[in-house]
N, C-alpha and C positions, 0 to 999 in steps of 0.2 A: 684596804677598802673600809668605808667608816662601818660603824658599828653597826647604824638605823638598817644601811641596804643589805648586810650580811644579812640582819635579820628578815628582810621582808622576801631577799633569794631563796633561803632557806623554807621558809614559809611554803612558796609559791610552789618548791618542789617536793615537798613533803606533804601538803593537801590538795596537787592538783588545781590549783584556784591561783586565782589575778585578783580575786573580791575585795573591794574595798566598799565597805557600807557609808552609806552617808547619813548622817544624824541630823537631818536638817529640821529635827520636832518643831512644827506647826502647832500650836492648841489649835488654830481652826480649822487646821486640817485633821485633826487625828479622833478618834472613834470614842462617841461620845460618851463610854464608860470610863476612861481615863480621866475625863475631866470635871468627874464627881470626886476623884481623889485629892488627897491635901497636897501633894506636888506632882502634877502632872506629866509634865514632861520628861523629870526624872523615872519617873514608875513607866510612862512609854518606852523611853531608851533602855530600861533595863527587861523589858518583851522585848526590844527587838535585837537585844545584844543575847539575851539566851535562845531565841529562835534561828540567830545568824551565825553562834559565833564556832557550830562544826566545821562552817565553810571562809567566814571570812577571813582575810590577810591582815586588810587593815579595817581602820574606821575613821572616818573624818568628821569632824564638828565645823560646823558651818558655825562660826561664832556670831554673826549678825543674828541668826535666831535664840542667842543668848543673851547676846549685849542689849535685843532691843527690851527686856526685861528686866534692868539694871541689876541692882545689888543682888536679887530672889535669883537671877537667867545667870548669872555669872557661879552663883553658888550650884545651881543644877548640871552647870558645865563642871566644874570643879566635883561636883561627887557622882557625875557620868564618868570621868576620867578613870575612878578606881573601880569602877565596874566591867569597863575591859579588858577582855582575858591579858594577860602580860606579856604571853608570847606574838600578840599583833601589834603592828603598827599604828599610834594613834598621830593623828595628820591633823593641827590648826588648818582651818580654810581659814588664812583672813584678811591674806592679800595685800600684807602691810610692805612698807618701805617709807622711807622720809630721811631729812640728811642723818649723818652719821652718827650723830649723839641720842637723837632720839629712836634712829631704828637700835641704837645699843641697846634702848628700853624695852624696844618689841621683844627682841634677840631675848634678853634677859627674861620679860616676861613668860613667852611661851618655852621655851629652852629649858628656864630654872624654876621660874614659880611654877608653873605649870606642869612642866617636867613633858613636854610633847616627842614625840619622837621625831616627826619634821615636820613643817609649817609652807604657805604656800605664800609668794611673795611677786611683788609688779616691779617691771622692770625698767619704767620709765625714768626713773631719776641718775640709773645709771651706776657704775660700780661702785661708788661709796657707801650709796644707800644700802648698797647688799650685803658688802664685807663682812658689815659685824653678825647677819646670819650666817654665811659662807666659813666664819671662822670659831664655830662649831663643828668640828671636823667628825665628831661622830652623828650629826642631826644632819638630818636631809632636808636641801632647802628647792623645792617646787615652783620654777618662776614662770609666770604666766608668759606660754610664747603663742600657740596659736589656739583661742578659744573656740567654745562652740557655738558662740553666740553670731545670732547675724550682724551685730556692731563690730565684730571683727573685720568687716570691711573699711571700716572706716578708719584706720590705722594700720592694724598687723598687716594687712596683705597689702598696702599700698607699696610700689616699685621703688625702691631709693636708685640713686644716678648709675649703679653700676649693675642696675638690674636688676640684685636680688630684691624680694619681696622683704620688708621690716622684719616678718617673723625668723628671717635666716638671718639677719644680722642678730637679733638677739640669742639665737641658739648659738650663733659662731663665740659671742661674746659670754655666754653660759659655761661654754665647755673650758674657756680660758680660766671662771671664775672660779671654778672646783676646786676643793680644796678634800686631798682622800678620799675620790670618788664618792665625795656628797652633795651633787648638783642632779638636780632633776629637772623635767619641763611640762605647763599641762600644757596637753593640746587636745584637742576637742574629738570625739570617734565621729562627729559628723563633715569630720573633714578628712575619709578616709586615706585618699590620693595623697592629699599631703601630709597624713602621719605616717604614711611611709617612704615618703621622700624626706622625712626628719627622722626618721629613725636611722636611714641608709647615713645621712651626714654624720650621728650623735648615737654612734652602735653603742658608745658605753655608758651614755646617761640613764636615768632611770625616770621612766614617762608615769604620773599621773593622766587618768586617763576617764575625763566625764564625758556627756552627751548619752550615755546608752539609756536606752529606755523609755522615759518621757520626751525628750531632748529629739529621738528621731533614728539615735547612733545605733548604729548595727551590733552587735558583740564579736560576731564571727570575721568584721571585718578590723575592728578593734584590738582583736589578737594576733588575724593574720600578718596585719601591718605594724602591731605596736613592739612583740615582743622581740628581746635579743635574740641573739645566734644562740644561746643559752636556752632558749624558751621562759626567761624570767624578765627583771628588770622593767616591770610595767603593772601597773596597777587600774585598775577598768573601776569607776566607782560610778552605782549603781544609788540614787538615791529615794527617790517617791515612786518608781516602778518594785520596791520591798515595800519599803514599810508604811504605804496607803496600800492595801490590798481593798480590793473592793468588798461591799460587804457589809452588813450588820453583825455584830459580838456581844454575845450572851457572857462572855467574861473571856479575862485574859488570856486563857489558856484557848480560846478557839482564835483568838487572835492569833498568837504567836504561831498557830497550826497552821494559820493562811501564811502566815511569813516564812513560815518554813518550807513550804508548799513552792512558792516562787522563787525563794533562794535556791532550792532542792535543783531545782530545773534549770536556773543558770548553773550551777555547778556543771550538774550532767553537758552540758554545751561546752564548757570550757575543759571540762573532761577529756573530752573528744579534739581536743586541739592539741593541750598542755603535754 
């Protein structure tokens, strides 16, 4: 088994938690004493990485909310990186793929310079595009099968000629691509019924797992349905339902209080299940 999923199994069973935080920093979303500081977004993610990080698994960077800051968003992505703990999962959101030479680059990118632990990846282009993720046999590659979005109608779910629904061709075509059990798939918690009709086909992949929270997604039904026979191999990430806590902060540290507050509480729920 690759390296990334021993690490996030082992995780899962030793803190009780599925938690994957999402780092989606907003400047205009985030509490407006932050953004009197000289790097904002970094001095955010490092409150919400010490208020999360008794419970979290992993943590994922949504890197659009980096890239869209050029040279400055890329460097704040790069010294968030060494800010979380080492024994969790850090997850590229960035949903790359393209032919083979140039996902070498992605691959390269997040994998070596960046040092990710797995990245999340689209699967339209088809097995070439993927390989050269895929053949990081210790990084875990997340490839979009059933979202949570309502535009998932308009592809994933539509019927191909033999019935099944798109997003089961792609999961059939996932499990072939693994290479040392390091293939993953996201699928959405607001699609409860059918994360667990992908889970029964794909007991041994490992499910990234958005929608809770804002999104609509339940968590109790997101565990019920997502996890293995193991009770692991699934990650529930959680991202503006943490770290926007409602509220006005008199400084960081009543901040981090509210994020620990709502972290606190998903644990205890997932507690109750794990």
């Amino acid at each position: 088994m690759c390296f990334a999923r021993q690490k996030v199994d082992a995780l899962i069973r030793s803190r009780k938690s599925v938690l994957c935080v999402g780092l989606d920093s907003d400047l205009s979303k985030m509490p407006e004493l932050f953004r009197a500081m000289d790097r904002p977004v970094l001095e955010f993610n490092r409150a919400v990485i010490r208020a999360t990080s008794p419970y979290a698994v992993a943590y994922k960077i949504n890197t659009a909310f980096y890239e869209a800051d050029g040279l400055g968003g890329l460097r704040d992505m790069e010294d968030t990186l060494t800010l979380l703990p080492p024994e969790t999962l850090s997850i590229a959101d960035a949903k790359r793929a393209d032919i083979g030479n140039t996902s070498r680059k992605y691959a390269q990118a997040f994998f070596e310079h960046w040092n990710f632990d797995a990245v999340t990846v689209a699967p339209y282009m088809g097995e070439d595009s993927l390989e050269p993720f895929f053949s990081y046999e210790d990084k875990l590659v997340f490839v979009l099968c059933l979202t949570s979005n309502q535009g998932s109608l308009d592809f994933e779910e539509l019927l191909l000629e033999d019935g099944r629904p798109l997003y089961m061709a792609v999961l059939d075509k996932v499990r072939t691509w693994s290479r040392n059990c390091n293939a993953g798939v996201v699928v959405g918690a607001t699609k409860t019924e059918r994360l667990g009709e992908i889970r029964r086909s794909a007991p041994e992949l490992c499910f990234l797992i958005p929608g809770v929270g804002a999104q609509g997604g339940s968590l109790e039904g997101a565990l019920q349905s997502g996890l293995d026979t193991a009770g692991a191999g699934a990650l529930v990430n959680v991202s503006r339902g943490i770290i926007y806590p409602e509220g006005s902060f008199a400084s960081v540290a009543e901040y981090e209080a509210a994020v620990a507050l709502k972290v606190h509480a998903l644990h205890e729920e997932m507690r109750s299940v794990l």
